[in-house]
C-alpha atoms as a printed R data frame, in Angstrom:
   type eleno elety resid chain resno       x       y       z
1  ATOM     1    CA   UNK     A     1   2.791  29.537  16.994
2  ATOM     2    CA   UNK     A     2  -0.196  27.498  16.099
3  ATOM     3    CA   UNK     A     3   0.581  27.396  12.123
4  ATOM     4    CA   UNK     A     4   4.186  26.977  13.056
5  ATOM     5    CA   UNK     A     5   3.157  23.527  14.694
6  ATOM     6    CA   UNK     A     6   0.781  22.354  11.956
7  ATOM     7    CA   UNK     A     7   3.099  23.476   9.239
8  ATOM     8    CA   UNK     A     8   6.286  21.391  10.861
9  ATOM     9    CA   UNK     A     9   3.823  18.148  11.120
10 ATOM    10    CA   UNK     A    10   4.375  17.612   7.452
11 ATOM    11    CA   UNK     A    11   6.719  15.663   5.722
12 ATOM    12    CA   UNK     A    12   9.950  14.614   8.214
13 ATOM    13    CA   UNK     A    13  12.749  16.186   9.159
14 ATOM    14    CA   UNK     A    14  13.956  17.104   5.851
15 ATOM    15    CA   UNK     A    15  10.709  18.212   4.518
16 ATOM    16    CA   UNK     A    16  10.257  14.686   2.568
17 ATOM    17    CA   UNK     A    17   6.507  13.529   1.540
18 ATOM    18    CA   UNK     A    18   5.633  10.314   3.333
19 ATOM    19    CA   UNK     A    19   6.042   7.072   1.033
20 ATOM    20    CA   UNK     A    20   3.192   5.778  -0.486
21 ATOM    21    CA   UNK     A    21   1.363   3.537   2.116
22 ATOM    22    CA   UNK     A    22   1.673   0.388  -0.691
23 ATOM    23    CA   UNK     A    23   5.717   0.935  -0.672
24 ATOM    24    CA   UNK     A    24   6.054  -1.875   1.193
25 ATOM    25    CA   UNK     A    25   7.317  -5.719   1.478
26 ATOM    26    CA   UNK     A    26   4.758  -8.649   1.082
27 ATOM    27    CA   UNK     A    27   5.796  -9.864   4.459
28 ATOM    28    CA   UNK     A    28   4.647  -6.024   6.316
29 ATOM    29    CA   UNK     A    29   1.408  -6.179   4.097
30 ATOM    30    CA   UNK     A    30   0.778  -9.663   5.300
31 ATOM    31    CA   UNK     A    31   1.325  -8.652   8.569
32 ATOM    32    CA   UNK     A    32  -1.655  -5.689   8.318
33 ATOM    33    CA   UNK     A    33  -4.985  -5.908   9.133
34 ATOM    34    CA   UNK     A    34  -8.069  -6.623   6.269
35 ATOM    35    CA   UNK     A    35  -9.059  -2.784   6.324
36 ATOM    36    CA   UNK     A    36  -5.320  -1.715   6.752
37 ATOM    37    CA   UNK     A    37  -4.715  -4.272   3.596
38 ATOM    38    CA   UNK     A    38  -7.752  -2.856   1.342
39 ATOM    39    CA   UNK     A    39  -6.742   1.069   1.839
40 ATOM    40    CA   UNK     A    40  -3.099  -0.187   0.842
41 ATOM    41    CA   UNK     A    41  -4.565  -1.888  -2.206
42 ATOM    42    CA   UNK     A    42  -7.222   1.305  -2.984
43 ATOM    43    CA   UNK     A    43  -3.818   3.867  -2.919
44 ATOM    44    CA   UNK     A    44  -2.076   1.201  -5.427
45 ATOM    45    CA   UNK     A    45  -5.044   0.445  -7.477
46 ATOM    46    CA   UNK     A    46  -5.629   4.239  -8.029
47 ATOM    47    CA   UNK     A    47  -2.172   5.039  -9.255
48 ATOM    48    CA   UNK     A    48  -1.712   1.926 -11.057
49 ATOM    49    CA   UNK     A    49  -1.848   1.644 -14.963
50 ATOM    50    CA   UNK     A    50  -2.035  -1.990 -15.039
51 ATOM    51    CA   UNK     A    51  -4.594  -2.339 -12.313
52 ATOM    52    CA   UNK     A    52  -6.891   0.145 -14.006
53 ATOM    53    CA   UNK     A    53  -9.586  -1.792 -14.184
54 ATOM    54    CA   UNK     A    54  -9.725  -3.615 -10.505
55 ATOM    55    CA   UNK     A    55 -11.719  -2.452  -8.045
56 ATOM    56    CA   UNK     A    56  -9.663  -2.578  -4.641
57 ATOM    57    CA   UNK     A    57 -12.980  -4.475  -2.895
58 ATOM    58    CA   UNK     A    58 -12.690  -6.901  -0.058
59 ATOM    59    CA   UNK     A    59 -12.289  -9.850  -2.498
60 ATOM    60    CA   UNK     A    60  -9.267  -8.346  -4.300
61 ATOM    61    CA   UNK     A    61  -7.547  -8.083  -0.923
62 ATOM    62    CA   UNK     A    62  -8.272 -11.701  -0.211
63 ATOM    63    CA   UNK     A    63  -6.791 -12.596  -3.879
64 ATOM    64    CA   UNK     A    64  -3.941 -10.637  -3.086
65 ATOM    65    CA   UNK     A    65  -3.140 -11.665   0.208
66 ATOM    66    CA   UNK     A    66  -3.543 -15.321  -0.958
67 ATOM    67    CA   UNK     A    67  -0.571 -14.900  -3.859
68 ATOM    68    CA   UNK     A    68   1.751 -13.170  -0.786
69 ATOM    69    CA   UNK     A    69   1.227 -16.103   1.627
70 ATOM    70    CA   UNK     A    70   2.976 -18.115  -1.479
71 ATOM    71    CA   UNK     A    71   5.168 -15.275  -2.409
72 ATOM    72    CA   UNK     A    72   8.548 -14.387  -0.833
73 ATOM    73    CA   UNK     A    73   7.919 -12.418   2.334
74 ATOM    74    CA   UNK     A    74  10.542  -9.731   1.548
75 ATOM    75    CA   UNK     A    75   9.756  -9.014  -1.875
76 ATOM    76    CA   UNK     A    76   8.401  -5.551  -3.608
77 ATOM    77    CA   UNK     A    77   4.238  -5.564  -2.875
78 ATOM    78    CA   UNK     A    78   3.901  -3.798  -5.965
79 ATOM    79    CA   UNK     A    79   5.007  -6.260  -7.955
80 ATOM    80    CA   UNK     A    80   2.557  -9.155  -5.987
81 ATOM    81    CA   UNK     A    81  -0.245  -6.906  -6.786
82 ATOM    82    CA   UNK     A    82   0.369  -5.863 -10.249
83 ATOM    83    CA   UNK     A    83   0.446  -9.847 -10.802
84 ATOM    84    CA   UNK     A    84  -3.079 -10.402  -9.739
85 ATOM    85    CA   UNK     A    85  -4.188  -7.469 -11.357
């Protein structure tokens, strides 16, 4: 019964991987906390071609979260981040 329960905590109800924790809108990564905002920028920055080269430190998060106080609220984060990459 155990496995059963740890096995069914995955995913959601149709067995679907959680989205990536930077899939988000400027406005909800505005919103976050500084160590909330740096683990979103680490996941990007790790994935993240353009960005190879950027290390997802405390003043990265403070670059980036400068650009989205400018930045329209509702667009793609990726996008804002990839920019000050």
């Amino acid at each position: 019964m155990t496995a059963a329960l740890a096995i069914g905590g995955c995913g959601d109800e149709d067995g679907a991987k959680d989205p990536a924790p930077y899939a988000i809108t400027v406005g909800e990564f505005i919103a976050l906390i500084q160590p909330e905002k740096q683990e979103v920028l680490a996941a990007f920055v790790a994935q993240s071609e353009a960005c190879q080269d950027v290390k997802a430190n405390p003043s990265f998060t403070l670059v980036v979260t400068a650009a989205g106080l400018d930045a329209d609220p509702g667009s793609p984060l990726p996008e804002l981040i990839e920019a000050q990459c």
